[in-house]
N, C-alpha and C positions, 0 to 999 in steps of 0.2 A: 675820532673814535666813533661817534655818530654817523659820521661817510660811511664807515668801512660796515658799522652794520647793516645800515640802507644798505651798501652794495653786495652783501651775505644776503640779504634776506631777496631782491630781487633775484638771483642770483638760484638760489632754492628755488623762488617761484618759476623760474624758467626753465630749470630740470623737473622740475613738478609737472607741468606744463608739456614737454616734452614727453616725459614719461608716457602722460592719459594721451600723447596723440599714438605712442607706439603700440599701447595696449590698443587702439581702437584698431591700428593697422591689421597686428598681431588677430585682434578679430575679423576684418573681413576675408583675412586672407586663408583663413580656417573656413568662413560661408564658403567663399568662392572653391574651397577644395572639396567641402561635402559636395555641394550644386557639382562641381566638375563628376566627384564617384559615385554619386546619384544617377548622372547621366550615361557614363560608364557601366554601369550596374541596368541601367535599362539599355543599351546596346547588347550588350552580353547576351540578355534576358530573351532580345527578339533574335539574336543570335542561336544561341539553344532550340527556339521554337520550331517543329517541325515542320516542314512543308504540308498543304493538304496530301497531297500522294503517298507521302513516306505513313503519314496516316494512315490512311485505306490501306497500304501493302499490309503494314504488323495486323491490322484490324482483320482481314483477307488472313492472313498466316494463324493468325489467333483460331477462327474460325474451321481452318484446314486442319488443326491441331487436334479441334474440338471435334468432327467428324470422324476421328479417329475411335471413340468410345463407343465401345458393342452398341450402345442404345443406337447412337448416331448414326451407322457403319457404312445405313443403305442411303445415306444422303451425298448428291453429288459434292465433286470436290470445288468449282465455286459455287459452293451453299451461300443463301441471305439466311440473315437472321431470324426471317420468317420462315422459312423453312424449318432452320433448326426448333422456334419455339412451336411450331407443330406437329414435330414428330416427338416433342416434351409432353405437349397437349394429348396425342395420339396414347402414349405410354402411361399416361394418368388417367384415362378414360374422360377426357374433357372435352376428346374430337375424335372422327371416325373419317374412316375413309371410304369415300365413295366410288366406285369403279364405275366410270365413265365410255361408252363404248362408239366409238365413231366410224361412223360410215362407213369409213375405207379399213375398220377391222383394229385398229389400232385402239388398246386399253388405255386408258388419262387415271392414275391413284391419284385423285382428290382427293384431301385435307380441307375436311368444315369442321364447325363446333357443336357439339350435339344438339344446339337448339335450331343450326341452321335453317333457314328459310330457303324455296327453289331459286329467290334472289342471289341469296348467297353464295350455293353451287353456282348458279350461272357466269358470277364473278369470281369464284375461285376455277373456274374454267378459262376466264379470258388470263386470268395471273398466269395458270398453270401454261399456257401458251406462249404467253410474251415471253417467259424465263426459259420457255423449250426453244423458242426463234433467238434465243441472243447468243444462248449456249450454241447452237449451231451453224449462228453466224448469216441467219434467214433475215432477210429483213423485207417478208413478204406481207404485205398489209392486209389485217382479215377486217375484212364491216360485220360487226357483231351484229348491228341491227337489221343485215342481210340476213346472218345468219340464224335468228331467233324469230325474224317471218317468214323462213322456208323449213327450220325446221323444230321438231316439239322433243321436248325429253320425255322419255316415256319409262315407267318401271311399272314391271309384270301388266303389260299392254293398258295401264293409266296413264293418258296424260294430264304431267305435270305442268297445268294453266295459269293456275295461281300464284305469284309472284311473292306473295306475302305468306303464302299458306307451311309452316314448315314439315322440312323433310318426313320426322318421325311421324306425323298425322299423315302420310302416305305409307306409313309402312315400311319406310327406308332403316335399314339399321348398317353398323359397322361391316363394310365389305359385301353390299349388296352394289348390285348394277344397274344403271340404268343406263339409255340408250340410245342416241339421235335417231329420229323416224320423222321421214320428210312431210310433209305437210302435203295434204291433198287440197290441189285449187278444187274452188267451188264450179268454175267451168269443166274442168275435166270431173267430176263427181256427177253431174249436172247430165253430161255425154255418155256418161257409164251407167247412166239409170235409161237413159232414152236409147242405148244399144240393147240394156236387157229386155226392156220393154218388147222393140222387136222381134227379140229371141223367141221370145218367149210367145208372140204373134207367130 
């Protein structure tokens, strides 16, 4: 009688026993399945994610969307965002536009902000350039710093030297003009007083 209990009660204990090893099983094999649809789940994830380009296109399409609105109408169709937020800036009275007038005749509508500096123009001139050369497909190299010691901006025949000094303390307001005027060498200035001189002998 005493056998057969020892042998019931071993007996229990090794279903017992067995049991807690299939509970543990029963658990890792539930980890290893989250970990597996975890990793799943971020496969998917980089799956979805757009390419950089597919980016830029909707961004680019957003954009062309947006120039559609009477405010926007007169902005080209690949507009930047600077573009757009200065013609927002222009419509709010926050910036003005400068009419730019270049040598060979050709008007530049520069976009400054009303406090602008002649730095400022001079830099919203190189922008206003580069996005005219790319639009057109130029990829003609200009030296800015050629071109600002041959020639002077000048409005209503001041020129603008000071670098720091802004626009409005020149006088400048919304839709005035100013002008490329080429710099006169000090040697040929020099030859033009010593011919009058003659003349005038």
């Amino acid at each position: 009688m005493e056998e057969e209990q020892r042998a019931g009660t071993a007996a229990a204990a090794g279903a017992a026993e067995g049991g807690g090893q299939s509970v543990k099983d029963e658990e890792e094999v539930k980890e290893e399945d989250v970990i597996d649809t975890a990793a799943q789940g971020g496969e998917e994830e980089d799956e979805d994610a757009l390419p950089h380009s597919e980016i830029l296109d909707i961004f680019e399409e957003g954009l062309a969307r947006l120039v559609q609105d009477p405010l926007l109408c007169d902005l080209p169709i690949q507009v930047t965002l600077e573009e757009v937020n200065s013609q927002i800036a222009l419509e709010y009275g926050q910036a003005m536009t400068v009419r730019v007038l270049k040598a060979d005749g050709e008007v530049m509508p520069i976009v400054v902000v009303q406090n602008a500096t002649v730095l400022d123009l001079k830099k919203a001139i190189l922008r206003f350039m580069e996005l005219k050369q790319q639009r057109e497909g130029g990829v003609k190299h200009i030296s800015w710093r050629y071109v600002w010691r041959t020639y002077h901006l000048v409005f209503q025949g001041e020129k603008l030297e000071d670098d720091k000094m802004r626009l409005k303390d020149y006088g400048i307001r919304n839709r005035d003009e100013v002008t490329f005027m080429k710099r006169l060498r000090k040697n040929s200035c020099h030859g033009f007083r010593q011919r009058t001189k003659r003349d005038s002998h």
